[in-house]
C-alpha positions as CSV (number, residue, x, y, z in Angstrom):
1,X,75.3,84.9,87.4
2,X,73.6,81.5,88.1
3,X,71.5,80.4,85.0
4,X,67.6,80.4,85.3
5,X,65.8,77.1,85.8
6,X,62.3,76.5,85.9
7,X,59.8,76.0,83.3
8,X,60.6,78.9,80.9
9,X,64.0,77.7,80.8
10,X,62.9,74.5,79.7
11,X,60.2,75.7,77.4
12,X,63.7,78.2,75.8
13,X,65.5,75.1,75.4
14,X,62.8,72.8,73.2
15,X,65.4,72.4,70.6
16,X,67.7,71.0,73.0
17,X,65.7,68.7,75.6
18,X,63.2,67.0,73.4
19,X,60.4,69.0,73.8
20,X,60.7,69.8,70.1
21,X,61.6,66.6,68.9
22,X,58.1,65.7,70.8
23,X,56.4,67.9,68.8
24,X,58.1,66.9,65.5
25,X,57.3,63.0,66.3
26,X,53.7,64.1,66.5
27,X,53.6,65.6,63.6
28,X,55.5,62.9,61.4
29,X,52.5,60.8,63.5
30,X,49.6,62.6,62.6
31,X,51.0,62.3,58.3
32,X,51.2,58.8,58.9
33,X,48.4,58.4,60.5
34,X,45.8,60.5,58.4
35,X,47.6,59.6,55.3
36,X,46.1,55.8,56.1
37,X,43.1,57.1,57.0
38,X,43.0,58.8,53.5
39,X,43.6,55.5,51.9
40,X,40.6,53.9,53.8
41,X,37.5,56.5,53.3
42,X,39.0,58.6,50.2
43,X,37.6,61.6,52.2
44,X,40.2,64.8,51.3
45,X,40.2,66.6,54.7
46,X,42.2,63.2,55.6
47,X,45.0,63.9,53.0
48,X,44.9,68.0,53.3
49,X,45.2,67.6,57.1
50,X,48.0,64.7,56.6
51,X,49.9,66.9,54.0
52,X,49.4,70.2,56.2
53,X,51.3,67.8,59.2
54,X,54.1,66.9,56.9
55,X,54.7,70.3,55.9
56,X,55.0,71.8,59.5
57,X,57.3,68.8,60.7
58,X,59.4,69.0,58.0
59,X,59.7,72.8,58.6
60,X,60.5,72.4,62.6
61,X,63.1,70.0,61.8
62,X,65.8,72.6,61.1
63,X,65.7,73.5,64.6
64,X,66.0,70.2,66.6
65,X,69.5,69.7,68.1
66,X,71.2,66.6,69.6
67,X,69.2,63.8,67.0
68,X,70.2,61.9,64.2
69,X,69.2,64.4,61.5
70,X,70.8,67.5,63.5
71,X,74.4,67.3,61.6
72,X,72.5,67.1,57.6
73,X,71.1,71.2,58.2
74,X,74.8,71.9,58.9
75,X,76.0,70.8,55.9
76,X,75.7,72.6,52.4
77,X,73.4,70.3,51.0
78,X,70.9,70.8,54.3
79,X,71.5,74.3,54.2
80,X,70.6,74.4,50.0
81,X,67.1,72.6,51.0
82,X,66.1,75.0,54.0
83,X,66.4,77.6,51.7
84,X,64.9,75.6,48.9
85,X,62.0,74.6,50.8
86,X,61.1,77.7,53.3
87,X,58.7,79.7,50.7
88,X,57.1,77.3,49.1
89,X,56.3,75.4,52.3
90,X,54.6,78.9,53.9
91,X,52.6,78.7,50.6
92,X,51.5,75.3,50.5
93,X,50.9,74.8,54.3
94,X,48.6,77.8,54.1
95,X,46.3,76.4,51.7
96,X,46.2,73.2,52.9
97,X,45.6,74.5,56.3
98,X,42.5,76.6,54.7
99,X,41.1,73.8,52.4
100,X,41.5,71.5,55.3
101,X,38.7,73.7,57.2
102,X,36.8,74.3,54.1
103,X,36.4,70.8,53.3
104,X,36.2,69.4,56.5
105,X,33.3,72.0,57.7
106,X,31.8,71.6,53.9
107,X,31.9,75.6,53.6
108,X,31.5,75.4,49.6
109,X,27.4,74.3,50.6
110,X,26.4,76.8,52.3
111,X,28.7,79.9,51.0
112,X,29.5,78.6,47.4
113,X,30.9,82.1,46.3
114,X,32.6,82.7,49.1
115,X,35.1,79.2,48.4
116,X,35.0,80.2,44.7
117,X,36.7,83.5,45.5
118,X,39.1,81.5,47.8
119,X,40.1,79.2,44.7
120,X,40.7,82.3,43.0
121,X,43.1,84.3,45.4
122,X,45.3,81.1,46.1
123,X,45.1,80.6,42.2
124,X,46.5,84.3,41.5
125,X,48.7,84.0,44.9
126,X,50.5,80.9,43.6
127,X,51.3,81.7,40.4
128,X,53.1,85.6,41.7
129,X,54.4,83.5,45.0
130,X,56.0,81.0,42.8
131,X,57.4,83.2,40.5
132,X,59.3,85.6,42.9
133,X,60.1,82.0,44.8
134,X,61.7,81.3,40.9
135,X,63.8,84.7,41.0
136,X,65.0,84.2,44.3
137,X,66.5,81.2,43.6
138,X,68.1,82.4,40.6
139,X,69.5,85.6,42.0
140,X,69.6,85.1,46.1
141,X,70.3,89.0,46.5
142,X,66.7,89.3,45.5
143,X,64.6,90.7,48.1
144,X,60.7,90.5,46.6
145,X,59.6,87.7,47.5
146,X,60.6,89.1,51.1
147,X,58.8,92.1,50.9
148,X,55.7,90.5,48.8
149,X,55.6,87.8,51.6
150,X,55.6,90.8,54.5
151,X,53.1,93.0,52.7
152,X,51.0,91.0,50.4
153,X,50.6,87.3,51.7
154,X,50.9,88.0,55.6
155,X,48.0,90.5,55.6
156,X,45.7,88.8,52.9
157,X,46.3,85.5,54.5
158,X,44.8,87.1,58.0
159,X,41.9,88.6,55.9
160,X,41.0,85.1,54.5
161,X,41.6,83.6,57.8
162,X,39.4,85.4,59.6
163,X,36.6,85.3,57.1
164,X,36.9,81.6,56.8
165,X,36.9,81.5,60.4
166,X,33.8,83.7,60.2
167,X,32.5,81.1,57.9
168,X,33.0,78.3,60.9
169,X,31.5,79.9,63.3
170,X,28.5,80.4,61.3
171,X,28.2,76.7,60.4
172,X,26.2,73.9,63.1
173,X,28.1,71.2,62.8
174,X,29.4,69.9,66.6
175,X,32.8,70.0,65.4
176,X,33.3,73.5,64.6
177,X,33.8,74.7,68.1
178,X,37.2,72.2,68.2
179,X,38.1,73.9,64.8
180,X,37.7,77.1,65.6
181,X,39.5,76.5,69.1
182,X,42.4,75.2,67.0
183,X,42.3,78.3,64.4
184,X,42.3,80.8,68.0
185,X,45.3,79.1,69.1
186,X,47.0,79.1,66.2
187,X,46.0,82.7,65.6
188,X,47.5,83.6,69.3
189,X,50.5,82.0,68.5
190,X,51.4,84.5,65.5
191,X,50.4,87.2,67.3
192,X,52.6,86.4,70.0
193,X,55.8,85.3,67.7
194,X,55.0,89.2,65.9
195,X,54.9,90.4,69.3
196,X,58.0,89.7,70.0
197,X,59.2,90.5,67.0
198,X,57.8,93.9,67.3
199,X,59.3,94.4,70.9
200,X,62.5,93.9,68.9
201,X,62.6,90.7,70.6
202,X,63.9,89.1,68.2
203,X,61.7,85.6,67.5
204,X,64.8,82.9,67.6
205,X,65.0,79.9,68.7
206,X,64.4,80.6,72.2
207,X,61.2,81.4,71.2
208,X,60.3,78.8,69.0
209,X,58.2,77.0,72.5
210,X,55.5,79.4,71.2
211,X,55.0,77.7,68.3
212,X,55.8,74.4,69.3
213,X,53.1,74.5,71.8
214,X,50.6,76.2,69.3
215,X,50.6,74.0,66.5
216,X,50.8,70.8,69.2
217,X,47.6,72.6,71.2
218,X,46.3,73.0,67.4
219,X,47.1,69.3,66.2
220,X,45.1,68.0,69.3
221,X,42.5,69.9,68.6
222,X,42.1,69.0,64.6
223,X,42.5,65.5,65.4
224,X,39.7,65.6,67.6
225,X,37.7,67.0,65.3
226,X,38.2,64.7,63.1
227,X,37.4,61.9,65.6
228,X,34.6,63.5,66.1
229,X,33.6,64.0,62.7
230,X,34.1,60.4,62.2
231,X,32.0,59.4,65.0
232,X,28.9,61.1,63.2
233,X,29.7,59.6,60.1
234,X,29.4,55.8,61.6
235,X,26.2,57.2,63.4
236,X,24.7,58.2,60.4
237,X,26.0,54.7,58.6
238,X,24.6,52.9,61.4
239,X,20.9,55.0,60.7
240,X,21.0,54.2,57.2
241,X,21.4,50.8,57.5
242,X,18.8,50.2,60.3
243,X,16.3,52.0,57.4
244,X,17.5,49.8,54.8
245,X,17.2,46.9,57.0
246,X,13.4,48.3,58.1
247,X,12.7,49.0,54.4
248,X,13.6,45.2,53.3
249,X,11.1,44.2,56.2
250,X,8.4,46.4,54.7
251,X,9.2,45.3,51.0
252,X,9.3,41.4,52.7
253,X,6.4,42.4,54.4
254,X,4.6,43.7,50.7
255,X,5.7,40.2,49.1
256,X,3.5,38.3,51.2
257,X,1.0,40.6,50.9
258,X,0.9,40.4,47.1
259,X,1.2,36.3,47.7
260,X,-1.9,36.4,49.7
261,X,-4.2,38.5,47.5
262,X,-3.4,36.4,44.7
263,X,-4.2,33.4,46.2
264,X,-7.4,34.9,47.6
265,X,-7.8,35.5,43.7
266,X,-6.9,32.0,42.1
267,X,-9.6,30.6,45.3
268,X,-12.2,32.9,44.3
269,X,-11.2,32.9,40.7
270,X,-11.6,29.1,40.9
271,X,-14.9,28.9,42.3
272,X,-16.4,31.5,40.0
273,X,-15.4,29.7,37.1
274,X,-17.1,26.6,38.6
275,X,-20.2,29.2,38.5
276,X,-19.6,29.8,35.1
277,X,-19.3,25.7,34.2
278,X,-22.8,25.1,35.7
279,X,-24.4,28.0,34.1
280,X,-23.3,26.3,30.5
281,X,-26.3,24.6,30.5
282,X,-28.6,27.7,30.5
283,X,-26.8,30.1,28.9
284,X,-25.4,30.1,25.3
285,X,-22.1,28.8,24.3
286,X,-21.0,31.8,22.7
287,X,-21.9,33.6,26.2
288,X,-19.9,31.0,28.0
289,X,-16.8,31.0,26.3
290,X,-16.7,34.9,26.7
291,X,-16.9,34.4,30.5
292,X,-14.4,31.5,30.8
293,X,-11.7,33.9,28.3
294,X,-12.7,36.8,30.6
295,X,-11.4,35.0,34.0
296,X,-8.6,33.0,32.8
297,X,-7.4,36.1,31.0
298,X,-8.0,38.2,34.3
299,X,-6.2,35.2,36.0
300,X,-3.6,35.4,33.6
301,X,-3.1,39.1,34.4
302,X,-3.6,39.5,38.2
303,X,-0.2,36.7,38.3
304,X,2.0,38.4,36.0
305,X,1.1,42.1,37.9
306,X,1.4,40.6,41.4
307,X,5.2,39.0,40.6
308,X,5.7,42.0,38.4
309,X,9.3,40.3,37.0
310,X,11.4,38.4,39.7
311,X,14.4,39.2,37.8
312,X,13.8,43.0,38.1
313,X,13.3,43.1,41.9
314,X,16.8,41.1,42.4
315,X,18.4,43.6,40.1
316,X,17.2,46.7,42.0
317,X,17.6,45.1,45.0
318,X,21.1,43.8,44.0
319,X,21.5,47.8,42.5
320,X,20.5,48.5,46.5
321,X,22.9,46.9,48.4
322,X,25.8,48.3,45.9
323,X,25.1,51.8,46.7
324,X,25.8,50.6,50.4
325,X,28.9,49.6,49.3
326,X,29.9,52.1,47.9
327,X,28.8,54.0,51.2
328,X,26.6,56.4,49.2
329,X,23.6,56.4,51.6
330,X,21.9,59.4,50.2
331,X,21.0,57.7,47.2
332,X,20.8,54.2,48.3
333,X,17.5,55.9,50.4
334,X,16.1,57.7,47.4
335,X,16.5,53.9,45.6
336,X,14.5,52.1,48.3
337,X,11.9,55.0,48.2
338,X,11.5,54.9,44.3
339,X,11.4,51.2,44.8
340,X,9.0,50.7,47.6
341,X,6.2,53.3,45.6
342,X,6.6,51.3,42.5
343,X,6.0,48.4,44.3
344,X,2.8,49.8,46.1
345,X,1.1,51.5,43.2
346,X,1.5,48.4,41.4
347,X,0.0,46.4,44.3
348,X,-3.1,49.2,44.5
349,X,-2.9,49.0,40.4
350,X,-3.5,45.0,40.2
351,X,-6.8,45.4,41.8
352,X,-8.7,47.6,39.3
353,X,-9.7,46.9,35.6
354,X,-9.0,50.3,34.6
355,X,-6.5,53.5,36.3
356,X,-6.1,57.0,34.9
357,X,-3.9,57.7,32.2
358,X,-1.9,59.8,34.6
359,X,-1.7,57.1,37.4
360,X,-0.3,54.7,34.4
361,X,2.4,57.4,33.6
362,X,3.6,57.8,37.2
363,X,4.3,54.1,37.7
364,X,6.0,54.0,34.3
365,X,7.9,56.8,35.0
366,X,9.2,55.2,38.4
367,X,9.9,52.2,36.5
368,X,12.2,53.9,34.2
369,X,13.8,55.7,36.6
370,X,15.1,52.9,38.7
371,X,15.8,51.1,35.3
372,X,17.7,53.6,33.8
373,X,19.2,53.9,37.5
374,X,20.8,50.5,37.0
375,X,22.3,51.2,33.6
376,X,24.4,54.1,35.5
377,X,21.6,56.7,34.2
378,X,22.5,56.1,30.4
379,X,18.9,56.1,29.5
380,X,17.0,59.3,28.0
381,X,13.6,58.7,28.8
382,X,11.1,61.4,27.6
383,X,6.7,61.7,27.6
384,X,5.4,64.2,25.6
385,X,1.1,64.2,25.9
386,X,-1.1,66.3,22.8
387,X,-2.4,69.4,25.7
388,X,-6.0,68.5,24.3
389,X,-5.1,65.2,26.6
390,X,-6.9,65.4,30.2
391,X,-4.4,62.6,31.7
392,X,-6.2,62.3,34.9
393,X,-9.7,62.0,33.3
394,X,-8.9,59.3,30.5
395,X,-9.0,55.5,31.4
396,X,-7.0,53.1,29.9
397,X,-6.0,49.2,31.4
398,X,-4.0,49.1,34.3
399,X,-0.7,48.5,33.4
400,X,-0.6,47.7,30.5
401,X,2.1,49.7,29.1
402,X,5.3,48.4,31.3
403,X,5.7,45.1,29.2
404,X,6.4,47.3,26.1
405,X,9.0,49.4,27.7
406,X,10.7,46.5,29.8
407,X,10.9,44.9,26.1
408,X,12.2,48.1,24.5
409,X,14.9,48.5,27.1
410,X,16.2,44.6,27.5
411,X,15.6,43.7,24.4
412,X,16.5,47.1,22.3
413,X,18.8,49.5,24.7
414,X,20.6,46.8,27.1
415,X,23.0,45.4,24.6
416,X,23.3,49.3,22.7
417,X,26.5,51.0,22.6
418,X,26.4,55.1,23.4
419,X,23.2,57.1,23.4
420,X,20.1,55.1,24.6
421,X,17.2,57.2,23.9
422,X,13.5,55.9,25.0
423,X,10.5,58.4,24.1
424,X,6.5,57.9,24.5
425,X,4.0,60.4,22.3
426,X,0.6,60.4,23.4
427,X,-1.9,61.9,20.6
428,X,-4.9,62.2,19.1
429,X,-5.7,59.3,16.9
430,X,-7.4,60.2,13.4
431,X,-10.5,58.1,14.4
432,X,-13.0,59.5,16.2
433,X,-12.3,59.2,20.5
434,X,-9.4,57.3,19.9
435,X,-5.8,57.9,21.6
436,X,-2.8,56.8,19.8
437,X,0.2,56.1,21.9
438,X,3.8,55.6,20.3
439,X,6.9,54.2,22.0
440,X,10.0,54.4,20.3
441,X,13.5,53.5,21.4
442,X,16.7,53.6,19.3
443,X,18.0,50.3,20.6
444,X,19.1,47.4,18.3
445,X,16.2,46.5,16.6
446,X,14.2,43.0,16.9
447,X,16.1,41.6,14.4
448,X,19.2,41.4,16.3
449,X,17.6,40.1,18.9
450,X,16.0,37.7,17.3
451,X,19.5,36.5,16.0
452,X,20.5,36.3,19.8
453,X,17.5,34.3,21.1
454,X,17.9,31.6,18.1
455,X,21.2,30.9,19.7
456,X,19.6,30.4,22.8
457,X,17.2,27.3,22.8
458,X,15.9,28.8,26.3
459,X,14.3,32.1,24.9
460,X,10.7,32.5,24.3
461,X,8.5,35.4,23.5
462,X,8.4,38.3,25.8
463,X,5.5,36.5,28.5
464,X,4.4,40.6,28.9
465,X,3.7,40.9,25.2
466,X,2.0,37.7,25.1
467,X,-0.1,39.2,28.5
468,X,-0.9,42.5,26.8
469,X,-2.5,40.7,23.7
470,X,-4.3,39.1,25.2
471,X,-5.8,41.7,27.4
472,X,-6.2,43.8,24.5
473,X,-8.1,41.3,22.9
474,X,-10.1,40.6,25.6
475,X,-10.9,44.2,26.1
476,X,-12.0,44.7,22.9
477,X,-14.7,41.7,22.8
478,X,-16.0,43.0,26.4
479,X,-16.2,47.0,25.5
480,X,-17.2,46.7,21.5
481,X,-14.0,48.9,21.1
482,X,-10.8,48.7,19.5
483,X,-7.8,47.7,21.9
484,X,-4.8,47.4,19.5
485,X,-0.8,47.3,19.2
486,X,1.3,47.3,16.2
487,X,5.4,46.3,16.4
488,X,7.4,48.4,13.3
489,X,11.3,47.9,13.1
490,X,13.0,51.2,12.1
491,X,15.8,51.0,9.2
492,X,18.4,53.9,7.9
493,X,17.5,54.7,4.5
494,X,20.2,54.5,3.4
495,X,22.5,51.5,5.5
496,X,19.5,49.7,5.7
497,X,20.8,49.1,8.7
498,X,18.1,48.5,12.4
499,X,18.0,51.9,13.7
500,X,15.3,50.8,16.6
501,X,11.8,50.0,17.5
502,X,8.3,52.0,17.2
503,X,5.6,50.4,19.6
504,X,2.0,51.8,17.5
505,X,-0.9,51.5,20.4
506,X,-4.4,51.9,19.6
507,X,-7.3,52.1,22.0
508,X,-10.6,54.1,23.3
509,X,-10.3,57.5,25.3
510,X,-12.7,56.1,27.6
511,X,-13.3,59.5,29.8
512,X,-14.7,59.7,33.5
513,X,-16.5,62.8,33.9
């Protein structure tokens, strides 16, 4: 009988003509190639997907005749590792094949529970699968692990294929509809291999095409999901950047802002005080020199506001451009928000005398957060406010309280070791209509800083502190009122030794009905 040529014949004799070698050099490709790809943009699916090749080429290579590596599965030690390696690769190449889709489709976000159970079935499979894998080896006339791969892992691994293909289908992503192509074709081919099999067709190597051509079908179709999935990725990267780059504009775009209105300021500042110089000679000295302390002091103020600390801008900005690095774009945007709202309530701020308590605690508390941002989030920050407190109703100077927590966190908690913990208490003072505010911190105490800044011939006192007293003061002479702060290092009892710094800060509940 003359032998059957054609394309059937060809596809019956993969292991012979190349076809499978092909298929085998892809494989050992795609490993290589993902495994790099791993190494570049630490994302997992690279490594699951690179692992789940390896596994399947190293699987297939049993069957390959006429190459190099044909002759070492005929001898006992190649024989030894295909029966060494057969179970353990089903098991592994199934769960990397699932936590490839999982992770590649980010399942666990939207069904949470559903992955959890996952973890737990390959948790409990593993252990039983490895330990029948462990008495085969030991006795070879074993047949468990035979029947508990047949009748256990075959039909639960279908279940949880279909319900994570369930989970794909469900999901919006572009790329599901190339992984749940390659899931249907790799589906099809088992059904077809068990087909056979059922028909008592025997699945040999004749009919090994069937799986060649599945899991080279289902290889294309992965790796152009993950093309694809890369694709978005530098899309998104490339969004992200054009709003950073917009957001530096606006921030530039601030700057000069703030430049102009405080020039505008020192002009009209400048010219007022000229007022004031020719009034001296009708109005009493006393009078005089309140005005003049009045406008320099306001002078004073409205420069250190509108700069509002170089050194921190360069930091956060500097804090900015290594999230970008670090490719973590999510929270390089919530960074420039934070940023760009602290920067415009304290340009809104510098214009008033007086804001609401509540307006004061807002910008503080954006303050801090970028702050503690920069120290990796080490920073405890807490306000607690007496509930007899109206926040939004009481007046107090604008901005006034930055300068003592900038000092309590560069001076006190920068140079700490372990817990940094920054509180403010706002209370009821024991005088009548008077607010009491306290900020503590647990850094290293003045004294030690002190210590540091007499090394340094460059160190001066804190400008803000200099700034606040001087408001304060000012305040006080203008309103009648008391507008006071206290400084009080905090010992151990029993050391002796700094323990931190309590900030004691006196002044009117001015109230706006």
């Amino acid at each position: 009988m003359q032998e059957t040529t054609g394309p059937l014949n060809f596809l019956e004799n993969s292991n012979q003509n190349g076809f499978g070698f092909l298929v085998v050099t892809v494989l050992f490709y795609l490993f290589v190639f993902f495994l790099i790809q791993f190494f570049q943009h630490k994302k997992r699916f690279y490594l699951l997907y690179s692992l789940y090749a390896l596994i399947n080429g190293v699987g297939l290579l049993k069957y390959i005749d006429g190459v190099f590596f044909s002759n070492y599965f005929d001898t006992a030690v190649g024989k030894s590792f295909v029966t060494w390696s057969h179970y353990p690769s089903q098991l592994f190449g199934t769960m990397l094949f699932t936590y490839f889709i999982l992770e590649i489709m980010q399942i666990k976000k939207e069904y949470p529970k559903a992955v959890k159970i996952i973890n737990y079935y390959f948790l409990i499979l593993s252990v039983i699968y490895l330990s029948l894998w462990g008495i085969f080896l030991i006795n070879r006339g074993s047949f468990m692990i035979d029947y508990f791969h047949a009748f256990v892992f075959i039909p639960v691994g279908y279940l949880v294929f279909f319900w994570v293909l369930y989970m794909v289908f469900k999901q919006k992503a572009d790329i599901k509809w190339y992984i749940l192509a390659g899931m249907v074709v790799l589906a099809t081919t088992y059904f077809i291999i068990f087909f056979y099999s059922f028909q008592n067709l025997r699945a040999n190597n004749q009919t090994l095409y069937i799986f060649y051509i599945g899991i080279l079908i289902e290889s294309l179709l992965f790796a152009l999901a993950i093309g694809l999935e890369q694709k978005v990725v530098y899309k998104e990267k490339a969004i992200v950047q054009e709003k950073y780059i917009k957001q530096l504009e606006e921030n530039h775009t601030i700057k000069e802002s703030i430049n102009r209105t405080l020039s505008e300021e020192l002009n009209q500042t400048r010219f007022e005080m000229e007022d004031i110089t020719a009034e001296a000679q009708r109005e009493r000295t006393e009078k005089l020199t309140m005005k003049f302390e009045n406008k320099f002091s306001q002078l004073r103020l409205d420069a250190i506001r509108s700069q509002m600390s170089p050194h921190f801008i360069f930091n956060a900005l500097n804090s900015i451009k290594s999230y970008f690095i670090e490719n973590n774009r999510d929270k390089a945007i919530f960074y420039l928000t934070k940023f760009s709202k602290l920067i415009r309530g304290i340009l809104e701020s510098s214009r008033k005398e007086h804001i609401s308590l509540a307006e004061e605690l807002d910008i503080l508390e954006m303050y801090v957060e970028i702050e503690s941002d920069r120290f990796k989030n080490d920073i405890e920050f807490s306000i607690v406010i007496d509930k007899s407190i109206t926040t939004e109703k009481v007046m107090v100077p604008a901005l006034f309280l930055q300068p003592f927590v900038e000092n309590a966190i560069w001076h006190g908690l920068s140079t700490k070791q372990g817990k940094k913990i920054l509180s403010l208490h706002i209370e009821r003072d024991k005088a009548p209509q008077t607010i009491k505010i306290k900020i503590q911190d647990n850094g290293v105490g003045r004294k030690v800083t002190q210590e540091r800044n007499a090394e340094n011939p460059f160190k001066k006192e804190s400008l803000g502190l200099i700034l606040v007293r001087d408001r304060l003061d000012l305040f006080s002479k203008k309103f009648g009122m008391t507008y006071q702060y206290a400084i009080q290092d905090l010992v151990n009892a029993t050391t002796k030794k700094p323990t931190g710094t309590l900030v004691l800060i006196q002044l009117p509940e001015t109230v706006v009905t």
